[in-house]
N, C-alpha and C positions, 0 to 999 in steps of 0.2 A: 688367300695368300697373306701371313703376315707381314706387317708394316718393318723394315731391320731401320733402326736408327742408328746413323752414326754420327757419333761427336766429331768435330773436327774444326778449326780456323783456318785450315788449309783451305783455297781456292781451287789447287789442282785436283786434290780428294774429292770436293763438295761436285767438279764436274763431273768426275768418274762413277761417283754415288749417283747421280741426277740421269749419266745414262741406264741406269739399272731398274727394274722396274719394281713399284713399291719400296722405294728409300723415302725416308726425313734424315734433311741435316739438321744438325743440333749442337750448336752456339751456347754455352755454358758461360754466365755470367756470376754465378754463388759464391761467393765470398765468407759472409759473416757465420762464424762459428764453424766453419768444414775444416782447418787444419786443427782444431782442437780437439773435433771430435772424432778424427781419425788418426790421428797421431800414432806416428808406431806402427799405420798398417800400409800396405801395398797398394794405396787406393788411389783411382784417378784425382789430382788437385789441379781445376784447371789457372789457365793463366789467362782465358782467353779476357779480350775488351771487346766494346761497343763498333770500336774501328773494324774489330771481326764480325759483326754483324756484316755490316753494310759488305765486308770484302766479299764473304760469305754469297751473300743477295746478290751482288752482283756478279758473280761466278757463273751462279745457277740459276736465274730468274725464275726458273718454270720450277723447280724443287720444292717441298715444302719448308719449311725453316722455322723451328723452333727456338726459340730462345729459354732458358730459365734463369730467372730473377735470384733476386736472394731469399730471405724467408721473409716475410711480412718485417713491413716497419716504417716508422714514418716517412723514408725516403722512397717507398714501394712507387706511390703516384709518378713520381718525378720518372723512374728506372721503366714503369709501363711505357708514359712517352717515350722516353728516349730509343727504347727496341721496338718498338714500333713507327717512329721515323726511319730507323736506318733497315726495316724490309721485313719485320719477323711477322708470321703469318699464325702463328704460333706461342701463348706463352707457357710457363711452368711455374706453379708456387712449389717450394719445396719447403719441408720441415716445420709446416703448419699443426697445431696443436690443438687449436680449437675450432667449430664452426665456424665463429666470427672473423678467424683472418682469412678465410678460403671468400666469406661472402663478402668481406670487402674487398678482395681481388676482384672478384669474379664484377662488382660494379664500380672498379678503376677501367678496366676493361670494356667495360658498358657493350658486349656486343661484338666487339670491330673485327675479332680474332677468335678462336676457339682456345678453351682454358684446362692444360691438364694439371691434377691436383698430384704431389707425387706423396703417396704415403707414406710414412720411414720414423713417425716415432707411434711410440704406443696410446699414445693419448688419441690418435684421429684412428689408429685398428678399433683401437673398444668403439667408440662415438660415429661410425661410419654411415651408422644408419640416419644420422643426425645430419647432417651435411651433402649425403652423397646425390640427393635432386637441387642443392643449388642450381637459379637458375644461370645461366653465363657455362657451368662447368661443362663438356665435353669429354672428358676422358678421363678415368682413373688409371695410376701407373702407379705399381707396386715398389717402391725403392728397398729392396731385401738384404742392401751391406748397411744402410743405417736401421732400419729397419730391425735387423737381427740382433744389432748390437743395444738400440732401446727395448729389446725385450730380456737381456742379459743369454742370450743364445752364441752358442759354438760356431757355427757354420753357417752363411748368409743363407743358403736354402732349407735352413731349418723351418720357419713359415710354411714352406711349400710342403713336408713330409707331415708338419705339424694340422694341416688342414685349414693354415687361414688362409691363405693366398684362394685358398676354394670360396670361403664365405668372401672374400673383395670383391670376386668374380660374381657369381651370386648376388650379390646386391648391386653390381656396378650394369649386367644384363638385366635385372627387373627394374632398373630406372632407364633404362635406353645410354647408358654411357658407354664408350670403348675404355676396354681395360687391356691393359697389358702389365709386365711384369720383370725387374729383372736384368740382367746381363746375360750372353750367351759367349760360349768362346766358339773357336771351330772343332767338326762337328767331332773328334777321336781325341780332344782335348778338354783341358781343365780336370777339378777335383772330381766335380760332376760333368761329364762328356756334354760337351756341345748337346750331342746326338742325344739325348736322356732331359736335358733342357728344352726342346724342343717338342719331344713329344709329350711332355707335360703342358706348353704353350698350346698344343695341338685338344689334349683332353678338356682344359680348360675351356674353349676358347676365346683364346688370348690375338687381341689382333696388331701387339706390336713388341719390341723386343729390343736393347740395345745392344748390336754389335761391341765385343770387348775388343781391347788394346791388342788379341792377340791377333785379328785382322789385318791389323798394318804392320806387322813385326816384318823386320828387314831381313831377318833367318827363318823367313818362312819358306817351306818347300815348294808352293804356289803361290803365285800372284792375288790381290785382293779379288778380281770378278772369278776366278775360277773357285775360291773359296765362299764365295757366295752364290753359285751354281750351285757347288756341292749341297749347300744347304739346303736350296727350292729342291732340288731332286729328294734329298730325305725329305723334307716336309710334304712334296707330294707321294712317297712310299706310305709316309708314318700315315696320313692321312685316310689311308686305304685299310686301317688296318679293322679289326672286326670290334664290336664291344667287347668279348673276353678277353681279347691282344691288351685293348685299352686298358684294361684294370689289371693283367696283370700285371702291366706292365707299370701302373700307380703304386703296386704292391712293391715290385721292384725296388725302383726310384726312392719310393721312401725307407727301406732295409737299408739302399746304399748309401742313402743323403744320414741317416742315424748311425749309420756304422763308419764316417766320414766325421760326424761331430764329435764320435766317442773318443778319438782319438787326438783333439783341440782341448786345449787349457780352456777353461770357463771364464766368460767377461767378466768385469766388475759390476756390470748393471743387471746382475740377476734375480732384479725383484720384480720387475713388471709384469713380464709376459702372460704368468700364468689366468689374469683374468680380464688380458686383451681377447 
């Protein structure tokens, strides 16, 4: 079953989430550099604080709870203590570039808590093999909207049709790490359907996933647990499915995910990817 992560600083969500089985809450602290480098797009900016932490922990005691930091820096030491006084069981380095700032996370941390690396620019896709047995680290998690756009890519699941999301996975199972990948919307929605996200998380496997915004949307035609039903019900169909279902259905997914970017303006960053 995989793990659905939901962001949230809400206390009444984080209860709701905690009755569900297999949820992380997930407390967004990221700041430095995210509204520049998303500027102009539809992407979650959070607002949450520290105060959210603890609100968070103490909602849900028994939940898991991640926090994620901002990207390495000299205030990293100080921002580990602080989410880890107020309950996080949990941290994230995001938008790390080199070896060296995953492994001096990873011995800020010294232990106390398990550490997911999230990957999202092109300098740690190429280097993966470099970094990905740090010891401290715990989970690789594919970040595929920044991600796409440091490799100057159309469409956030281009990675995935592209085959690298395969080689994360691939290295992140032959070191013992959990991987996951991503955003999902529900399951008859989005550019690329919930349901088609899913059963790529399934071919992989991928053992977690973050719930998108269209979850809690207040025009939604079901409630947030029935939308999450839906989902464990496809994920245990897709799960059943045979290996030629599997592939052709990778065959699929990437026709629609290429035939979805043909139709997207090209980023400005399109020099890297091609020898990540």
């Amino acid at each position: 079953m995989l793990e659905l992560i939901q962001i949230t600083a809400d206390p009444a969500l984080a209860r709701r989430c905690a009755a569900l089985p297999e949820m992380r809450l997930f407390v967004d602290l990221e700041r430095h550099g995210k509204a520049e480098r998303q500027a102009g797009r539809n992407s979650f900016i959070s607002t949450h604080t520290l105060d959210d932490v603890a609100a968070v922990r103490a909602a849900a005691p028994e939940a898991p709870l991640m926090v994620r930091l901002n990207p390495w820096h000299p205030g990293t030491p100080g921002e580990v203590e602080a989410a880890l006084a107020r309950g996080a069981d949990r941290l994230m380095l995001p938008m790390f570039r080199e070896p060296r700032e995953l492994s001096a996370f990873c011995a800020c941390v010294a232990g106390r808590v398990p550490v997911t690396a999230l990957l999202e620019t092109a300098e740690a896709l190429a280097s993966i093999e470099d970094w990905v047995a740090t010891p401290g680290l715990d989970e690789v998690f594919v970040g595929l909207n920044d991600l796409h756009l440091a490799l100057g890519l159309r469409f956030m699941f281009e990675p995935l049709a592209l085959g690298w999301v395969d080689r994360v996975a691939a290295q992140a199972r032959s070191h013992g790490r959990r991987f996951g990948f991503g955003g999902i919307a529900r399951l008859d929605e989005g550019l690329l359907s919930g349901r088609d996200v899913l059963a790529e998380h399934l071919r992989l496997g991928s053992q977690a996933v973050i719930l998108s915004r269209t979850f809690q949307r207040s025009d939604a035609p079901e409630p947030f647990e029935a939308a999450v039903a839906a989902l464990r019900a496809a994920e245990s169909a897709l799960a059943r499915r045979r290996p030629e279902e599997v592939e052709a259905d990778r065959v699929r997914i990437a026709e629609r995910i290429r035939a979805i970017a043909a139709q997207m303006p090209r980023t400005d960053a399109g020099k890297a990817g091609a020898s990540a």
